[in-house]
DSSP file (Angstrom, degrees, kcal/mol; ACC not computed):
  #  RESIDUE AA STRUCTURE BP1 BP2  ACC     N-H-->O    O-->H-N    N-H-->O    O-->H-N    TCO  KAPPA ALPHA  PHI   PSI    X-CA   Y-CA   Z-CA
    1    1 A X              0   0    0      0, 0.0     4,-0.3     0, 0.0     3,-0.1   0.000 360.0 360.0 360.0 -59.3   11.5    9.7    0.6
    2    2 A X     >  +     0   0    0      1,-0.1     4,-0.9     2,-0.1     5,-0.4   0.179 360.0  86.8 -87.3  11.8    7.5    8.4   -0.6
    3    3 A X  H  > S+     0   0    0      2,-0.2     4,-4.7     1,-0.2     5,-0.4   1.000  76.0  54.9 -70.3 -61.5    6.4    8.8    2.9
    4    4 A X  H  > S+     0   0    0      2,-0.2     4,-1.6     3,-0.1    -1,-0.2   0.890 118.0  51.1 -38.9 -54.5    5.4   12.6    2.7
    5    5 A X  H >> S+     0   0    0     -4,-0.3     3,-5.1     2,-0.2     4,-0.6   0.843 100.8  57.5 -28.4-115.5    3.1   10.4   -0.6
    6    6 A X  H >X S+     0   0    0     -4,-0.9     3,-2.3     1,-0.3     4,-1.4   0.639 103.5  53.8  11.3 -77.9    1.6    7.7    1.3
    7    7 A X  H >< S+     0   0    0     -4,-4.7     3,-1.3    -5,-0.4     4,-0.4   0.950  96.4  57.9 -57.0 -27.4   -0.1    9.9    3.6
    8    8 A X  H << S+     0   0    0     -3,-5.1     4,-0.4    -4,-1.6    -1,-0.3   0.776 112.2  45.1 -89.1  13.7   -1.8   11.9    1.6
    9    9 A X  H <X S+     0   0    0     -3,-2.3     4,-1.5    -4,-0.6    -1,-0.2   0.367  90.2  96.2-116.7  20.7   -3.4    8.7    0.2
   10   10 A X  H <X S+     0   0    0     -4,-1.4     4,-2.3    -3,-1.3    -2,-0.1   0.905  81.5  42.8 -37.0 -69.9   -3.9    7.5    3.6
   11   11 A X  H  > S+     0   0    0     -4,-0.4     4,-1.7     2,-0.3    -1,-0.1   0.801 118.1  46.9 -92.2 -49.6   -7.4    8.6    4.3
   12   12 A X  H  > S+     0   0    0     -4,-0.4     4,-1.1     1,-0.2    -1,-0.2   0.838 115.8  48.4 -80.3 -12.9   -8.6    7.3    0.3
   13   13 A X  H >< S+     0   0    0     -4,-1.5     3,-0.5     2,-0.2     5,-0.4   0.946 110.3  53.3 -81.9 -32.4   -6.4    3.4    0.9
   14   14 A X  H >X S+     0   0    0     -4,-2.3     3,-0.8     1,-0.3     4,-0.5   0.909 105.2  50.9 -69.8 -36.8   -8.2    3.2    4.4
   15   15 A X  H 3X S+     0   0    0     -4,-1.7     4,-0.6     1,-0.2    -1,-0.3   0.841 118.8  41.8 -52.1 -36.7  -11.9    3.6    2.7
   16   16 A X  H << S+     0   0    0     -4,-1.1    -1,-0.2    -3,-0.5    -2,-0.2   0.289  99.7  65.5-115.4  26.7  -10.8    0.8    0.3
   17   17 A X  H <4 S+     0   0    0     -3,-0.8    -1,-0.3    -4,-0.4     3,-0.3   0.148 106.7  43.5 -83.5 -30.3   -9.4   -1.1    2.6
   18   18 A X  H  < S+     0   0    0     -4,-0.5    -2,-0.2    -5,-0.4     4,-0.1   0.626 111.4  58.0 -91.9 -11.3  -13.0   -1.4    4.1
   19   19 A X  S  X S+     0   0    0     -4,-0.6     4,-0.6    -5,-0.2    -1,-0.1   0.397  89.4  70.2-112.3  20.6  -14.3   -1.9    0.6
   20   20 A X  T  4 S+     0   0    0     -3,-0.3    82,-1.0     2,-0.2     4,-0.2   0.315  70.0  89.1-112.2  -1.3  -12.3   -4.9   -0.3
   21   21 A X  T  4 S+     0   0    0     -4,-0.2    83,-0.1     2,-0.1    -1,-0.1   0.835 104.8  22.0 -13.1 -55.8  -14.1   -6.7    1.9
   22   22 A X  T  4 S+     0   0    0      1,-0.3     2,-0.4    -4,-0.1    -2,-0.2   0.761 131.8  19.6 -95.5 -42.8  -16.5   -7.3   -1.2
   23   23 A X  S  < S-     0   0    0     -4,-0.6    -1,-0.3    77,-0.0    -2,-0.1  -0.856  77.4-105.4-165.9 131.5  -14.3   -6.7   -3.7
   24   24 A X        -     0   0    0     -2,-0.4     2,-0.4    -4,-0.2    77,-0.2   0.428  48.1-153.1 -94.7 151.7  -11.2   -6.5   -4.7
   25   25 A X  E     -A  100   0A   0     75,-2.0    75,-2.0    -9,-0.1     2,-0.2  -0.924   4.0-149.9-144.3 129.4  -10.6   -2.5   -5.1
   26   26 A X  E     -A   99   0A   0     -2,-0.4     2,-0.7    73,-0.3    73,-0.2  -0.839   5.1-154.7 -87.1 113.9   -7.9   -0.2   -7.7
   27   27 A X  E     -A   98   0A   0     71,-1.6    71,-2.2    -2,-0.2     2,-1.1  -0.856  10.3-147.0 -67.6 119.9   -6.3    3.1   -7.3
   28   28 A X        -     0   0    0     -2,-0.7     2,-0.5    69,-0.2    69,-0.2  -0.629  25.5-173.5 -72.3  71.6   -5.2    5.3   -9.7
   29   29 A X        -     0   0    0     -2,-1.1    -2,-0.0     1,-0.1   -20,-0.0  -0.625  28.7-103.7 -79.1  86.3   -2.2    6.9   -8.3
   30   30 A X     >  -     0   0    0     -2,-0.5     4,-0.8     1,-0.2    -1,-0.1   0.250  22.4-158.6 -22.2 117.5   -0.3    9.9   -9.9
   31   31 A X  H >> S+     0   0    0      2,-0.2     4,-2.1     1,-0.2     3,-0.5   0.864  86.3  64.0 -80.9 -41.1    2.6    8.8  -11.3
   32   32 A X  H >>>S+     0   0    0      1,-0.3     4,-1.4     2,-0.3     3,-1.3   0.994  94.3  71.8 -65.5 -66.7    4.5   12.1  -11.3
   33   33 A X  H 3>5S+     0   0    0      1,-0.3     4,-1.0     2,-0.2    -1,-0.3   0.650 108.3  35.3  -5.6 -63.9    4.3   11.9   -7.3
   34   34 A X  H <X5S+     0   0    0     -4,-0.8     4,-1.3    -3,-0.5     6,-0.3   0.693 106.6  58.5-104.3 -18.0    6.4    9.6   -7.5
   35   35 A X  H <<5S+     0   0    0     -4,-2.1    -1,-0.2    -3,-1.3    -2,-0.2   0.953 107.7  52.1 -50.9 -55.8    8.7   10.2  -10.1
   36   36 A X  H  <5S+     0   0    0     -4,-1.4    -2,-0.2     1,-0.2    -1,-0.1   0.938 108.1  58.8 -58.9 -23.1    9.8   13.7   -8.5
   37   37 A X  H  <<S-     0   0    0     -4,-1.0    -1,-0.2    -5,-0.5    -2,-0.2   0.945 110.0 -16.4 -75.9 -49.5   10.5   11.8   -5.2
   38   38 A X  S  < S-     0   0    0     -4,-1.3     3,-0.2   -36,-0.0     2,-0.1  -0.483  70.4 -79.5-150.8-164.7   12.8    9.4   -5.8
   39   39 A X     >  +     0   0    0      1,-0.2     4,-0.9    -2,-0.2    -4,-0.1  -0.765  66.4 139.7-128.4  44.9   14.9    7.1   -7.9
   40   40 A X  H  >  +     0   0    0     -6,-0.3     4,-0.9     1,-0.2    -1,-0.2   0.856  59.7  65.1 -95.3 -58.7   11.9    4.7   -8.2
   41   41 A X  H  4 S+     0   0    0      2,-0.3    -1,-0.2     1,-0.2     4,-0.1   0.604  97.0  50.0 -65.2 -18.7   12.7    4.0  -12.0
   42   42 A X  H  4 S+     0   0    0      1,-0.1    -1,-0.2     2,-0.1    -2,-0.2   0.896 125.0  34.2 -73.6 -53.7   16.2    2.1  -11.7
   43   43 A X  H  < S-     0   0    0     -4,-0.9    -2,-0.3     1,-0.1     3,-0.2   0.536 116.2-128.6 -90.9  11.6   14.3   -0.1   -9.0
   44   44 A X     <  -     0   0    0     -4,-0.9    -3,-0.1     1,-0.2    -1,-0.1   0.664  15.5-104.2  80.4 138.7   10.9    0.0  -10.9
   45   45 A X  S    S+     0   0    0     -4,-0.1     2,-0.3    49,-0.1    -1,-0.2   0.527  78.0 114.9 -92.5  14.6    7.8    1.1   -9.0
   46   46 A X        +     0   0    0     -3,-0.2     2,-0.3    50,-0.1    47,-0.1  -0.779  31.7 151.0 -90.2 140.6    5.9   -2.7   -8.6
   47   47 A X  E     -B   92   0A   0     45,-0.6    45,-5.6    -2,-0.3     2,-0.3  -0.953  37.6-151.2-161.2 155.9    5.4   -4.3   -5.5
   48   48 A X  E     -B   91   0A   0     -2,-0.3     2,-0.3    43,-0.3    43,-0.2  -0.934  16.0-172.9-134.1 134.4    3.1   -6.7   -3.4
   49   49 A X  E     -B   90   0A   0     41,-2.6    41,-1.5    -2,-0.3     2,-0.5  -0.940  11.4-161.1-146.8 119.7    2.9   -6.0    0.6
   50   50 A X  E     -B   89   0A   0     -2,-0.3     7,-2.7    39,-0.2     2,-1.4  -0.946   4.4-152.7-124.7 138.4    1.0   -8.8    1.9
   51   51 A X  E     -BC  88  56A   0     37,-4.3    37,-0.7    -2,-0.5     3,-0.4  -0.619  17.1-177.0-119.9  81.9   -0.2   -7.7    5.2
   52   52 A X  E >   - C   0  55A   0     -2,-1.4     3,-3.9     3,-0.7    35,-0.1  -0.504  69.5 -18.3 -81.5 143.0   -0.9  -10.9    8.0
   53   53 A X  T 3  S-     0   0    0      1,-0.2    -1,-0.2    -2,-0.2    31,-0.1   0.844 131.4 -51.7  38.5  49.4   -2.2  -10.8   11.5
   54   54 A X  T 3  S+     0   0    0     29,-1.0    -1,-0.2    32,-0.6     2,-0.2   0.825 117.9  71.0  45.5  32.0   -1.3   -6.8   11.3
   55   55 A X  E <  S-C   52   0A   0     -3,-3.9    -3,-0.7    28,-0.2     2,-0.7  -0.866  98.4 -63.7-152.4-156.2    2.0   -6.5   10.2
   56   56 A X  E     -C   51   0A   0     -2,-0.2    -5,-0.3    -5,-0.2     4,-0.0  -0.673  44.0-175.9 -92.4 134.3    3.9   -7.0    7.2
   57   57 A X        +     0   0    0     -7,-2.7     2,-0.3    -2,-0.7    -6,-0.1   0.538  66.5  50.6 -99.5 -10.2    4.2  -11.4    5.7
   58   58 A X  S    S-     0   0    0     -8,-0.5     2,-0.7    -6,-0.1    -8,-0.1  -0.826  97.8 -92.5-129.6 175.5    6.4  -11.2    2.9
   59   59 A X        +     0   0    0     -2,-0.3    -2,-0.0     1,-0.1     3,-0.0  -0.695  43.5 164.8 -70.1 118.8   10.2   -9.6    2.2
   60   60 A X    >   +     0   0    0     -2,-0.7     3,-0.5   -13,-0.1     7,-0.3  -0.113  41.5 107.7-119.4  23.6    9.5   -5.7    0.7
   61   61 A X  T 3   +     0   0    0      1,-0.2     3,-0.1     5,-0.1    -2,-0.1   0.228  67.1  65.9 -61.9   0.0   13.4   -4.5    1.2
   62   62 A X  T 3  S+     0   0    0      1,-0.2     2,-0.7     2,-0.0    -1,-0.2   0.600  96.6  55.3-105.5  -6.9   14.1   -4.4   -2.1
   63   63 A X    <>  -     0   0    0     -3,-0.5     4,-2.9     1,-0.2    -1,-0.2  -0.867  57.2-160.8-130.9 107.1   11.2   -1.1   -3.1
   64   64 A X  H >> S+     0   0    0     -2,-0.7     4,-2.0     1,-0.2     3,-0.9   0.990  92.4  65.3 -37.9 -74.4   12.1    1.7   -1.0
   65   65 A X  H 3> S+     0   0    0      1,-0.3     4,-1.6     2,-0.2    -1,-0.2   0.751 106.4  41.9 -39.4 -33.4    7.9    2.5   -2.2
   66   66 A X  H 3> S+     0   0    0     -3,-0.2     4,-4.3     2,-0.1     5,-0.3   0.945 109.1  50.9 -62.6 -42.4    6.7   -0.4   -0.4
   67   67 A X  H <X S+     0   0    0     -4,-2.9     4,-2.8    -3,-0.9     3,-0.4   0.947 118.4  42.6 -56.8 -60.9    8.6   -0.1    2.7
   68   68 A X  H  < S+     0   0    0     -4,-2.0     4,-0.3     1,-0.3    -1,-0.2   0.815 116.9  48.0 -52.7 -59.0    7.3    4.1    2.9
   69   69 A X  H >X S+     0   0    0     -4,-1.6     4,-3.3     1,-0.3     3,-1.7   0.908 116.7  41.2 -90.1 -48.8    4.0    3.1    1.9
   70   70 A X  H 3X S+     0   0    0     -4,-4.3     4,-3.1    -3,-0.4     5,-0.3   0.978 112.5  53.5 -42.7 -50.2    3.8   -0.1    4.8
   71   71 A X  H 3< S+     0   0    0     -4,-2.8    -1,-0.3    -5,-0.3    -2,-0.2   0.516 111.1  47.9 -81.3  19.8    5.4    1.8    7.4
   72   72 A X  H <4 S+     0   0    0     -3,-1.7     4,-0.3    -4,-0.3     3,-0.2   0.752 114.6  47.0 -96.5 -41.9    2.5    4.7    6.9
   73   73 A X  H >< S+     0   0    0     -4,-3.3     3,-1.8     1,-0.2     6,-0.3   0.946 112.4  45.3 -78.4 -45.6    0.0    2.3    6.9
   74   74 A X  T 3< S+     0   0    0     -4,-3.1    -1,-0.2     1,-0.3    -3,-0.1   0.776 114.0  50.1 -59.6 -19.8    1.1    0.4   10.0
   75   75 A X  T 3  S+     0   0    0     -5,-0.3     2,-0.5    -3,-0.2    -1,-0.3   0.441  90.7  88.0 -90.3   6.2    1.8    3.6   12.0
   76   76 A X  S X> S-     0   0    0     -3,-1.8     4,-1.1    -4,-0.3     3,-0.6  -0.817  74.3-147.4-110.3 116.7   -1.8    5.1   11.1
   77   77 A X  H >> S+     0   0    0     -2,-0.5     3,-8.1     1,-0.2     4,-0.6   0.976  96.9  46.0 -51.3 -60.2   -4.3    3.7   14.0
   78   78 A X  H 34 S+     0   0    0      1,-0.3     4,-0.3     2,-0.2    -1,-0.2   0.588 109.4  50.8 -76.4  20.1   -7.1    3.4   12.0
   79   79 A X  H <> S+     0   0    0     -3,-0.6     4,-1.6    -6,-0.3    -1,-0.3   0.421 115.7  48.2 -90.7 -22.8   -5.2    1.7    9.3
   80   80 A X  H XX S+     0   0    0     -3,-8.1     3,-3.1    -4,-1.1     4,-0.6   0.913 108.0  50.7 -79.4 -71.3   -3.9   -0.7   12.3
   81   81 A X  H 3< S+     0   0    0     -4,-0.6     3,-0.2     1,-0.2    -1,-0.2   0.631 116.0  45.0 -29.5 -37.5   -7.5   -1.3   13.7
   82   82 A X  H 3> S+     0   0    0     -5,-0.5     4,-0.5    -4,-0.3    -1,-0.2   0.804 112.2  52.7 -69.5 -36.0   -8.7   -2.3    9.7
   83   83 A X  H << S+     0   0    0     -3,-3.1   -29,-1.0    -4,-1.6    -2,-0.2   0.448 107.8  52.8 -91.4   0.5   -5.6   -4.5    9.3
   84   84 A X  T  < S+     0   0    0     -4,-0.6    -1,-0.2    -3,-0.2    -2,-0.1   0.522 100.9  54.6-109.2  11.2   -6.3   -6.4   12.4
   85   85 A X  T  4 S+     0   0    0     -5,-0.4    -2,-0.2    -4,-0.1    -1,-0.2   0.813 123.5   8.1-104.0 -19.0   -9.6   -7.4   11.8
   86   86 A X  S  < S-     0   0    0     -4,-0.5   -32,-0.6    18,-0.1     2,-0.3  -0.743  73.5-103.9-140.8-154.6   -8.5   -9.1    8.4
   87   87 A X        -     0   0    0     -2,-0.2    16,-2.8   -34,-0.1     2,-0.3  -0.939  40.1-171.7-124.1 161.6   -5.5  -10.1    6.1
   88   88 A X  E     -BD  51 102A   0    -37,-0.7   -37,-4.3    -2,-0.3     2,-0.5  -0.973  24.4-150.3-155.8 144.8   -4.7   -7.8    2.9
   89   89 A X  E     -BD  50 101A   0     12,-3.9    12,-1.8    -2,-0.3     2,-0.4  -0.995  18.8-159.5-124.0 136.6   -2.3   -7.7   -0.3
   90   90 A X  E     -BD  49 100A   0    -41,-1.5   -41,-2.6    -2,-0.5     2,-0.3  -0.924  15.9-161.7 -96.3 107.0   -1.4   -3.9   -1.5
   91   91 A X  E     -BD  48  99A   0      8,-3.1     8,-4.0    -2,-0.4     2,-0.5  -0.958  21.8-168.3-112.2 150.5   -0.4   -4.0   -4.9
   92   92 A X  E     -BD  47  98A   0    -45,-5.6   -45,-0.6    -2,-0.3     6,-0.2  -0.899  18.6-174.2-126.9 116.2    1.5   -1.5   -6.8
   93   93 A X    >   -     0   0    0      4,-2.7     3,-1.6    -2,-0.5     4,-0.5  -0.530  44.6 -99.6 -84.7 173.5    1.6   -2.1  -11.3
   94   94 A X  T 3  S+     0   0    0      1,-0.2    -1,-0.1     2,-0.1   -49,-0.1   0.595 113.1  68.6 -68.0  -9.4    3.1   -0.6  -13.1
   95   95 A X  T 3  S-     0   0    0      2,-0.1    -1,-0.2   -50,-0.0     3,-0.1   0.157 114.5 -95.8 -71.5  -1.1    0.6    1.6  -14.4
   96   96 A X  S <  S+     0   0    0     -3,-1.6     2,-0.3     1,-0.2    -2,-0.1   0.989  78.7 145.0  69.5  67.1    0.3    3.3  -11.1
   97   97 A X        -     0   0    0     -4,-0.5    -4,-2.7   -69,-0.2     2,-0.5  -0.900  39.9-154.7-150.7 113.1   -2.5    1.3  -10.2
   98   98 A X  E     -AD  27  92A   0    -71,-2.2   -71,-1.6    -2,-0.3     2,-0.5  -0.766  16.0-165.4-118.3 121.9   -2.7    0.5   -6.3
   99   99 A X  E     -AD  26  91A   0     -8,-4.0    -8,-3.1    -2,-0.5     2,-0.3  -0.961   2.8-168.4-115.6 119.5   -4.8   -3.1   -5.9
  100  100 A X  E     -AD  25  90A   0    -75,-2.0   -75,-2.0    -2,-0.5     2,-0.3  -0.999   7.2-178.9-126.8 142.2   -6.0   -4.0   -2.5
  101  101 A X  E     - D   0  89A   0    -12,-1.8   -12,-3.9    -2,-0.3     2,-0.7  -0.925  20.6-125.2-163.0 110.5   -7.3   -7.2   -1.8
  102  102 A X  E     - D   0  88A   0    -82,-1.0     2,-1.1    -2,-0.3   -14,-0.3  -0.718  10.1-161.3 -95.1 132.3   -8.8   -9.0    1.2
  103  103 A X        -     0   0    0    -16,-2.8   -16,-0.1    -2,-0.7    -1,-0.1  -0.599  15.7-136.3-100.1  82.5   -7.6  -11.7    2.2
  104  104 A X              0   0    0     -2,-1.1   -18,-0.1     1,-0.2   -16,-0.0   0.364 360.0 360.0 -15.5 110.1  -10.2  -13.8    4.6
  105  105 A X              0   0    0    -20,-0.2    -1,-0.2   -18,-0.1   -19,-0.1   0.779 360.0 360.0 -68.4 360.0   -8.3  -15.2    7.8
């Protein structure tokens, strides 16, 4: 359903997924994306995806938008190759504002 999303903001979360190295880094996301896709507003469009040893650390089953947006990033190599060299939290406010955060191992 958000998947067809995700990717095409693939290419700009993987650049700031190398730039939260230093510091913590915010996306502005279109909100209408994701309104026409889905049913996002009954289950609310926040989530935290905390992303250990290269895969996923915490329960994300309850937001269809996390799940999409994890399983694009794990299935993207060079999104794998970034996520194995550190640990990372992908947050989503409500404000359509996508926060990624490194987390040193």
């Amino acid at each position: 359903m958000y998947s067809h999303i995700w990717k095409k903001y693939l290419p700009i979360v993987r650049i700031l997924m190398k730039k939260s190295n230093t510091e913590e880094q915010v996306l502005a996301l279109n909100r209408v994306d994701f309104e026409r896709a889905g049913t996002g507003r009954k289950a609310g469009y926040k989530f935290i995806i905390e992303f250990t040893d290269g895969k996923v650390g915490n329960v994300i089953s309850g937001s269809d938008l996390a799940m999409h947006l994890a399983q694009v990033i794990l299935e993207d190599q060079g999104a794998k190759e970034i996520l194995s060299d550190n640990n990372y939290e992908v947050s989503l406010n409500t404000k359509f504002q996508l926060t990624i955060k490194n987390i040193p191992k």
